[in-house]
N, C-alpha and C positions, 0 to 999 in steps of 0.2 A: 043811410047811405054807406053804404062800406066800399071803404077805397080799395083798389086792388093795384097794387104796382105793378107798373107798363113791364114788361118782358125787354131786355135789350138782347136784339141779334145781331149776327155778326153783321159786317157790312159787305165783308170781301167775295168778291162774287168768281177769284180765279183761284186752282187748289196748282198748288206746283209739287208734280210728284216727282219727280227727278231729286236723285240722291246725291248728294256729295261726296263723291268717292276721295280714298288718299292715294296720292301719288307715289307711282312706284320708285320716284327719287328718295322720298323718307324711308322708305325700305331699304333701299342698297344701303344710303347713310346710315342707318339703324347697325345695318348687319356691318357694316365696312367697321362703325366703332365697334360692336360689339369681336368680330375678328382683331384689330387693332388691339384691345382691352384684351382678350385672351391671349395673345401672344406676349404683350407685356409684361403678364401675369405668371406665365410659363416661364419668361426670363428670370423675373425674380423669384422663381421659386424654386427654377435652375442653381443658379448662379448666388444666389444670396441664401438659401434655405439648404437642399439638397449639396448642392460641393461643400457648404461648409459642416454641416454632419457626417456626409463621407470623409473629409480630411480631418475631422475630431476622430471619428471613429478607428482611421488608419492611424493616428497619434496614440490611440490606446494601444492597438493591438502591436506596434512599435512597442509601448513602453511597456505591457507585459511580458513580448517576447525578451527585452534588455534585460525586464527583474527576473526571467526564466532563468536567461543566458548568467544573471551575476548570482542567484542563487546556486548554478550548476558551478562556479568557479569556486565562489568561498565553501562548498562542501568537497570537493576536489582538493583544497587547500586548507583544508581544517587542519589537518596534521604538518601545517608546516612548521610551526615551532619547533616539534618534538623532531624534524628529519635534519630543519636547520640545527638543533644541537649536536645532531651525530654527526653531520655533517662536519662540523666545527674542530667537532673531536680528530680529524682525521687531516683535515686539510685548514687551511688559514690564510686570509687575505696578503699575509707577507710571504707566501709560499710560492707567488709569480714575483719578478724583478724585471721592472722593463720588456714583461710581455715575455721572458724566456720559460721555460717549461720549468715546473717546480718539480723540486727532490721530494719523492716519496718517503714520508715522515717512518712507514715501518722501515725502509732503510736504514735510516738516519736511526732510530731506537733500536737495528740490531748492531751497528758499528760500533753505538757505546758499548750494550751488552756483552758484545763479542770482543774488542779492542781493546776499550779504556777500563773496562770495570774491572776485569780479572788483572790490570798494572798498577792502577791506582783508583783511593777513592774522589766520589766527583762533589766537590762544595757548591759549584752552581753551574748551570749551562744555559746557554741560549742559544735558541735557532732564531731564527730571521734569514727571507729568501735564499739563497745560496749557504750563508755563514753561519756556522756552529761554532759560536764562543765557549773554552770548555774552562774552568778552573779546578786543577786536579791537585790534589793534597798526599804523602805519604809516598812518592816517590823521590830516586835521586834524578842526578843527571844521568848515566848509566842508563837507569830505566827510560826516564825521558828521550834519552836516543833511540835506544830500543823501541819506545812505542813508535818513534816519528819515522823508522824503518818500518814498520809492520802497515804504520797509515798510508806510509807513498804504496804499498804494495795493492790496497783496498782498491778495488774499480770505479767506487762511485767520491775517491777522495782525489780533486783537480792538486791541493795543494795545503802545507802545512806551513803556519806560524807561529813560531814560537818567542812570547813575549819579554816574559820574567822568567827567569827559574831561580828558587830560593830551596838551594837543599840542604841547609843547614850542615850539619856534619857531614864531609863526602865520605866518611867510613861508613854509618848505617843511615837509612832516610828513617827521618823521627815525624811523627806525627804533624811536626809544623809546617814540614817542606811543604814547596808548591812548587806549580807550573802554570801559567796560564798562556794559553794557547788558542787559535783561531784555525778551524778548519777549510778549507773554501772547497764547496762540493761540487759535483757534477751534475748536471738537473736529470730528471727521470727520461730516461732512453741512452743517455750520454755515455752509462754502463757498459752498454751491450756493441760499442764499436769497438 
């Protein structure tokens, strides 16, 4: 006898063919986050990503146009040492007083030239703003009047002081005489009224 195993069938005798649809609520909710979610997403990619690589980007082009602009100045200024030396040569921080206009220093170096050199020699002098301190040697008194008549005459000389005078012998002036004297000038324009 050979067994054969009973077949088991279904029982259910009703079929339900009706599908279970999804509602179109999960859909808007779907899409409403998924909109939600992109706009969020847009913000921070806005506002946290994009502006701050434009405002890096605008910080660069700021600081190469700055090292442009300070490379254009120190080649512009390369020569100033050598213009501040000529410059110095000519003119000098004591040559204003109080903001008045300074004496022009060729003036001043041809009054000597022209005035004191051919009456006496000069052992030292100083300018400083307005004042030419002169110490002049190998003149007498005589002479030292003489010049102090010839300096009121000069346009650019306000006024003469005279300090010491040591002329040793008043018969000849000897090498040891002196004068020392203070000029007070007229600043540059002051000439020409």
């Amino acid at each position: 006898m050979v067994l054969t195993k009973k077949k088991k069938y279904p029982s259910k005798t009703t079929v339900n063919l009706a599908i279970r649809e999804r509602s179109p609520r999960r859909i808007s909710r779907v899409v409403c986050f998924l909109a939600i979610l992109a706009v969020l997403v847009g913000l921070f990619s806005k506002f946290a990503v994009i502006d701050r690589l434009s405002a890096a980007n605008q910080a660069q082009a700021d600081a190469a146009r700055a090292q442009a602009l300070l490379n254009q100045l120190l080649a512009n200024n390369s020569d100033y040492e050598s213009v501040r030396v000529e410059y110095s040569r000519y003119f000098s921080a004591d040559l204003t007083e109080n903001g008045a206009a300074a004496v022009d220093c060729m003036e001043v170096l041809e009054l000597i030239e022209s005035r004191l050199m051919p009456r006496a020699g000069i052992s030292s002098a100083s300018f400083s703003g307005s004042q030419l301190s002169l110490q002049l040697v190998g003149i007498d008194l005589d002479g030292a009047s003489a010049l102090l008549a010839d300096l009121d005459d000069s346009p650019i000389v306000a006024g003469v002081e005279l300090y010491t005078a040591d002329a040793g012998d008043a018969l000849a002036p000897s090498a040891d005489a002196s004068v020392s004297m203070t000029i007070t000038l007229i600043p540059e324009g002051g000439g020409a009224q």
